[in-house]
RODO-2510 file (C-alpha; in nm, 4 decimals, decimal comma):
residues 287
     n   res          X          Y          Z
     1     x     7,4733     8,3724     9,8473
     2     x     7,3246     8,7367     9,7847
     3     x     7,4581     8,8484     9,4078
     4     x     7,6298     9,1875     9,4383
     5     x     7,4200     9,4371     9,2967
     6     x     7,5760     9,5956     8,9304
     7     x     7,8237     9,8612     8,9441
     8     x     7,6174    10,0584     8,7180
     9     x     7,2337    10,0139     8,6470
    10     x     7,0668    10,2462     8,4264
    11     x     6,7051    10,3058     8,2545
    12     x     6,6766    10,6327     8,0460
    13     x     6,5512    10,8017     7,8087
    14     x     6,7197    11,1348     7,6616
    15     x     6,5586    11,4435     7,4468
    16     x     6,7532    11,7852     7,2992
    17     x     6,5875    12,0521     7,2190
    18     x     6,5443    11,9561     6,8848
    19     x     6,5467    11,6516     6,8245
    20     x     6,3289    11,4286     7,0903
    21     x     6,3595    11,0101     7,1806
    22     x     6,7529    11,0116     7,1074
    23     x     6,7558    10,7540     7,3844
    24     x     6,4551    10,5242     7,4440
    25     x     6,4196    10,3418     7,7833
    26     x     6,7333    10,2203     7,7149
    27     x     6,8403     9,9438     8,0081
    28     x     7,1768     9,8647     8,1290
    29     x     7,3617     9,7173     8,3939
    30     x     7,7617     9,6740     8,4463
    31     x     7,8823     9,4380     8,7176
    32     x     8,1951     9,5025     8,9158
    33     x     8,4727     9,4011     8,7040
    34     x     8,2942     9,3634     8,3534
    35     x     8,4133     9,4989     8,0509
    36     x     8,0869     9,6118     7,8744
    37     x     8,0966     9,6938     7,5031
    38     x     7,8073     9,9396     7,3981
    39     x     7,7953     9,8933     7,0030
    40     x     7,6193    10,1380     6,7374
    41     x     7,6348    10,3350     6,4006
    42     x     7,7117    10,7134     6,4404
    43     x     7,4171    10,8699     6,5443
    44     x     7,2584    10,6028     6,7435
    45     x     7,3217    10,7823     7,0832
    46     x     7,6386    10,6096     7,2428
    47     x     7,8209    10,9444     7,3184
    48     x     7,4640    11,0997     7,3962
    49     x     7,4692    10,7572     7,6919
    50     x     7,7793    10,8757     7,8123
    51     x     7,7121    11,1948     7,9001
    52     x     7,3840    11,1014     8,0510
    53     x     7,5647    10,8639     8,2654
    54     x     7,8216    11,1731     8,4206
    55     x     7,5525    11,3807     8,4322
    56     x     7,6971    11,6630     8,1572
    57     x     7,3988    11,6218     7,8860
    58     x     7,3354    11,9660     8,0071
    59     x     7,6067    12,0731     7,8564
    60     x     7,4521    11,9475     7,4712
    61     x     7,1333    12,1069     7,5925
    62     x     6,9962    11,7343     7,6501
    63     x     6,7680    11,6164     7,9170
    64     x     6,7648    11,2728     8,0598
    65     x     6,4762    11,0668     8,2591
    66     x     6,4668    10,7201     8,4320
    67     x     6,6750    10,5934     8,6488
    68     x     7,0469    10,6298     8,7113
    69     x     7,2154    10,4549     8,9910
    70     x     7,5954    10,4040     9,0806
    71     x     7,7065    10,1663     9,3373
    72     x     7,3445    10,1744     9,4244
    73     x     7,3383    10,5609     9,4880
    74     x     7,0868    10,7080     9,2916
    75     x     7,2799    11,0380     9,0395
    76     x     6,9852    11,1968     8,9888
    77     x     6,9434    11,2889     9,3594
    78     x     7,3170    11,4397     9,4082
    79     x     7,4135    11,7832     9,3388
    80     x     7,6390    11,9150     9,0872
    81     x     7,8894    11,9554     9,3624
    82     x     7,8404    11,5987     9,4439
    83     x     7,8876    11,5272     9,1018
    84     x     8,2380    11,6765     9,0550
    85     x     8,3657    11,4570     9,3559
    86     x     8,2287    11,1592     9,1880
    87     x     8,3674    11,2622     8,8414
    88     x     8,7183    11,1515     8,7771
    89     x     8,7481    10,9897     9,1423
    90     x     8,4988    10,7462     9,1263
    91     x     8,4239    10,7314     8,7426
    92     x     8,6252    10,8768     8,4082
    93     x     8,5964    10,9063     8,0853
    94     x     8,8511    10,8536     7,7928
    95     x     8,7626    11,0490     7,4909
    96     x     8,8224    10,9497     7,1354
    97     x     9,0751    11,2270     7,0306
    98     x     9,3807    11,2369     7,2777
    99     x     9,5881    11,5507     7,1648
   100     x     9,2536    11,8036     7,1166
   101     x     9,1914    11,6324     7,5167
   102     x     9,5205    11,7792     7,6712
   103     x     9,6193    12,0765     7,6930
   104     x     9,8961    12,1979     7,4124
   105     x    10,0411    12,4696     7,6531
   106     x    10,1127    12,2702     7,9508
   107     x    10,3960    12,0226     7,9840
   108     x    10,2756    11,6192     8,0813
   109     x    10,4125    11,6644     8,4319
   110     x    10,1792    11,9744     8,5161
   111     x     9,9271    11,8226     8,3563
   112     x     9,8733    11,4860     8,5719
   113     x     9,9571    11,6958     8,8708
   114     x     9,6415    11,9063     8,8085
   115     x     9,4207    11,6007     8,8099
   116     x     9,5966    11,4040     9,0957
   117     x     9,5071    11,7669     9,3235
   118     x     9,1475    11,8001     9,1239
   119     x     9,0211    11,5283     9,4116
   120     x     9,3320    11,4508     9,6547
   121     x     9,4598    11,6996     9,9581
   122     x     9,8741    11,5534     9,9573
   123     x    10,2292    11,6430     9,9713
   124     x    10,4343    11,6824     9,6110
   125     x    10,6003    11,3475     9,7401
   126     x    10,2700    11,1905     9,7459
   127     x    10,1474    11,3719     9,3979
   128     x    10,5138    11,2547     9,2481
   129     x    10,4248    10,8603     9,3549
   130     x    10,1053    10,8691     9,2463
   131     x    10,1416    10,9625     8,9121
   132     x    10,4736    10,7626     8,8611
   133     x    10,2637    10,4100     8,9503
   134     x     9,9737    10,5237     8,6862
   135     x    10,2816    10,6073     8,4363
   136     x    10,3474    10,2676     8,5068
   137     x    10,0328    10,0986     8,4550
   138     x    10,0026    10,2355     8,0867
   139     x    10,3786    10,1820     8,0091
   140     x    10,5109    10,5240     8,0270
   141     x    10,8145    10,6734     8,1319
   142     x    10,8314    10,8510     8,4639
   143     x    11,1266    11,0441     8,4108
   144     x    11,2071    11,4397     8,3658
   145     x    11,2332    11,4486     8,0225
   146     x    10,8824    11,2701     7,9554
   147     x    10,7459    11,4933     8,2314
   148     x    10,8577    11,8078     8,0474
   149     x    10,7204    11,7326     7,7242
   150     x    10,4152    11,9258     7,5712
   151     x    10,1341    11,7139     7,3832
   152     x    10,3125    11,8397     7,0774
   153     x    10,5667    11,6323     7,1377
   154     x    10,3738    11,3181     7,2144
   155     x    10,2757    11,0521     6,9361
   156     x     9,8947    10,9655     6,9405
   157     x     9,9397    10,6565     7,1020
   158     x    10,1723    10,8781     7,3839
   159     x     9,9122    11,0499     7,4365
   160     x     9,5879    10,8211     7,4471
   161     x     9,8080    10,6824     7,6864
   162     x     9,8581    11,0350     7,8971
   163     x     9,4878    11,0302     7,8928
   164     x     9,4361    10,7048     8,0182
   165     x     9,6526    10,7510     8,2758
   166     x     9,4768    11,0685     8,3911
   167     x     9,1022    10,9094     8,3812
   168     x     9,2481    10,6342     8,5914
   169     x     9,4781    10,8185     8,8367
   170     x     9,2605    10,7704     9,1171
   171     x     9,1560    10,4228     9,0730
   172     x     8,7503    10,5103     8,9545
   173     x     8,5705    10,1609     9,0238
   174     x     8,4240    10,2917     8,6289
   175     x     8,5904    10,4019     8,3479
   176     x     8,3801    10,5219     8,0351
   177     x     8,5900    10,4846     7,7143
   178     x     8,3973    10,6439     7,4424
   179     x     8,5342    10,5855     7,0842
   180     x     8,8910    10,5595     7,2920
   181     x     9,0561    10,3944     6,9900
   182     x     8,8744    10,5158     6,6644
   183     x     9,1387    10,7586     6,6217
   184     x     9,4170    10,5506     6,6542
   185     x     9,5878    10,3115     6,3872
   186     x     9,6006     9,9318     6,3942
   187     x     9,9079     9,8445     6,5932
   188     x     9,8415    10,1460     6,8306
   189     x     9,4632    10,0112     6,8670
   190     x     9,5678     9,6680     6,9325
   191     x     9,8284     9,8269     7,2096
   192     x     9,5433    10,0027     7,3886
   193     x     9,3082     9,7083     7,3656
   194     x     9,5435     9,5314     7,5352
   195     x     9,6015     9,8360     7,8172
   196     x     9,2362     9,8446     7,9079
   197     x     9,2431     9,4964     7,9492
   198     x     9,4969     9,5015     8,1846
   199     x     9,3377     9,7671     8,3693
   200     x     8,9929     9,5209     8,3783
   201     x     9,1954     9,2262     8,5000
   202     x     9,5026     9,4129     8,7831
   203     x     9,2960     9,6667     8,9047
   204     x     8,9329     9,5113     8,8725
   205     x     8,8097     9,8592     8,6950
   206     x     8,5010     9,8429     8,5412
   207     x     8,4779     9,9547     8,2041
   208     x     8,2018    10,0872     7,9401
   209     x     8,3460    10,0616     7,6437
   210     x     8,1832    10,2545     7,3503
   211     x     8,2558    10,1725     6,9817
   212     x     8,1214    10,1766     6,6378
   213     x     8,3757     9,8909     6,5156
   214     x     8,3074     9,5466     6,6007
   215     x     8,6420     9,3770     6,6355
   216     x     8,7570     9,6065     6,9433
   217     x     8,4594     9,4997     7,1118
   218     x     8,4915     9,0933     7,0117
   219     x     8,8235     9,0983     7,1720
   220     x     8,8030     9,2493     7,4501
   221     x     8,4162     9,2507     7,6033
   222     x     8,2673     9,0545     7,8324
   223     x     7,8995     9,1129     7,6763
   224     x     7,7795     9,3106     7,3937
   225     x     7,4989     9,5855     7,3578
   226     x     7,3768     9,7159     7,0821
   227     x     7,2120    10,0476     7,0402
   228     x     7,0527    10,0643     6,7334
   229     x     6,8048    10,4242     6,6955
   230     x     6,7872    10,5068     7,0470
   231     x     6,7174    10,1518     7,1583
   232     x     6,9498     9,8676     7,3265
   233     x     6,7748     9,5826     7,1136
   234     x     7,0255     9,3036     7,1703
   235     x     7,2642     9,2343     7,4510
   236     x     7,4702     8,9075     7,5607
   237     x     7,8328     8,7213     7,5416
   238     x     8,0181     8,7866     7,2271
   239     x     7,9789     8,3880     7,1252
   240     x     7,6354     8,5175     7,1175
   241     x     7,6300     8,8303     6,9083
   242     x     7,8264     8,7199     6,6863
   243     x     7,7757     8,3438     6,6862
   244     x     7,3923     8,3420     6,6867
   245     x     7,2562     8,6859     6,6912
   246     x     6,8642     8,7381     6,7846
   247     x     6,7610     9,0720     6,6384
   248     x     6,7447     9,1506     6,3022
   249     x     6,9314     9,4429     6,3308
   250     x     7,2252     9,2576     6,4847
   251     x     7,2134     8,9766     6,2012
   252     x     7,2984     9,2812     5,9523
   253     x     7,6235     9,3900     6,1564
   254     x     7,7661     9,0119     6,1822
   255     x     7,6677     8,9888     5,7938
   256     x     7,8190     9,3016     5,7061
   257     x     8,1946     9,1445     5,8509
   258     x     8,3354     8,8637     5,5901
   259     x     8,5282     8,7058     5,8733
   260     x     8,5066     8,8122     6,2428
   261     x     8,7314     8,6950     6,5065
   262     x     8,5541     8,5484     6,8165
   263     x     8,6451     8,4894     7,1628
   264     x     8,6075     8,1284     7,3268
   265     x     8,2776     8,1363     7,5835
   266     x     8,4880     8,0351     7,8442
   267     x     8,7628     8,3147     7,7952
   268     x     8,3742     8,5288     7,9035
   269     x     8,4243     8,5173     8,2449
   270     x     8,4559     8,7843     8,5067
   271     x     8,8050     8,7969     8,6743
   272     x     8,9390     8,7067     8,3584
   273     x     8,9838     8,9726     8,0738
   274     x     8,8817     8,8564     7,6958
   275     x     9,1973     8,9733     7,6179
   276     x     9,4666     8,7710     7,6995
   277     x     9,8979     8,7254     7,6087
   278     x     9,8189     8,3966     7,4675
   279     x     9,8707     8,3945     7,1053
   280     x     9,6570     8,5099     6,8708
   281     x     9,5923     8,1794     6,6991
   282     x     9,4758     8,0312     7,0856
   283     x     9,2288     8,2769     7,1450
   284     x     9,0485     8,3520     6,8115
   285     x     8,7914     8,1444     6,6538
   286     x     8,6267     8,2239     6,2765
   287     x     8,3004     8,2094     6,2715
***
């Protein structure tokens, strides 16, 4: 049987203006389904990756080179205009600060309606359903009075959540969540963890997700890279990374954590997200 080719395969390299070889044939591929976790200090280029991958490093005055294909359709060859259709409809990103993402002087309800009509031709009835099942599959309320409210009125977690539910509104086979819970505090982290695992495992959504802190990504990824100066230099299952990391730079991470919670192999599969309603205790193992 023929493997499925990956959802996402990428080889680039990126330069700004002033500052060349942020990105060094760096080589990446995300199957459909996976929950990839791209690991790396600040600086290292993860954000720089992201934007290479929708095609907006233009707008950092960065220029990328390589290779760049989605569901085996090569970016580099489509247009801008191309590339808006594909943005937010195909693949979306959620950003690391949710209230500076919306916009303070619109109400929720206006909001979610502009991005349901950014890509879909439909009736108010079919807008209206729409955005009440996404509401639904990040646990918010559908009513008036949530619909009414202004960002200002949101908690964080509220609105990571708004956010979330506008990057996934029209089902994108990718979502990009860069530094998507950095911002948020422990309980609220461990509540969004848990959404984009749900979102992995109901609506089979692949998802790059981008962080500097190594727990997140133990919990909830499939496999592991880590970008270290430009350069991918280890990737593989968590029980790898963190129980028997190859490259040097790798071994200093896993030493720097006293105690790191690690996923069972088997939990590793795909069709089955890391992240799981089994008890804590069930799931984690020291290493």
């Amino acid at each position: 049987m023929t493997e499925a080719p990956p959802l996402l395969s990428l080889q680039l390299s990126v330069d700004y203006r002033n500052k060349a070889g942020v990105l060094r044939d760096v080589f990446m591929e995300l199957r459909q389904g996976e929950i990839l976790g791209l690991v790396g200090q600040s600086g290292s280029g993860k954000s720089t990756l992201s934007l290479a991958i929708l095609r907006l490093l233009h707008l950092k005055g960065g220029i990328a080179r390589g290779k760049l294909s989605f569901k085996g359709q090569d970016l580099f060859a489509k247009t801008e205009t191309e590339m808006r259709t594909l943005r937010g409809r195909e693949m979306s990103i959620v950003l690391q600060s949710p209230l500076s993402s919306l916009n303070p002087a619109l109400r929720i309800g206006t909001q979610l309606s502009e991005a349901w009509r950014a890509h879909a031709d439909g009736t108010r009835e079919e807008c209206a359903a729409a955005i009440a099942a996404t509401l639904a599959n990040v646990s918010l309320p559908n009513d008036s009075d949530f619909l009414r409210r202004r960002p200002s009125q949101l908690s964080v977690g509220q609105a990571q959540r708004v956010i979330i539910a506008m990057a996934i509104l029209h089902r994108p086979s990718l979502l990009i969540a860069d530094e998507a819970t950095s911002a948020l505090d422990t309980i609220t982290q461990s509540e969004i963890l848990r959404l984009f695992a749900q979102l992995n495992r109901e609506l089979g959504m692949g998802i790059l997700y981008i962080s500097h802190d190594l727990l997140s990504v133990a919990v909830l990824c499939h496999r592991i890279a880590i970008l270290n100066a430009g350069e991918i230099v280890e990737c593989g299952p968590p029980s790898q990374i963190f129980g028997a990391p190859q490259h040097p730079y790798t071994q200093k991470l896993v030493a720097a954590l006293p105690r790191i919670p690690l996923l069972a192999s088997k939990s590793h599969r795909l069709g089955k997200s890391p992240v799981s309603d089994d008890p804590v205790e069930s799931v984690l193992e020291k290493v």
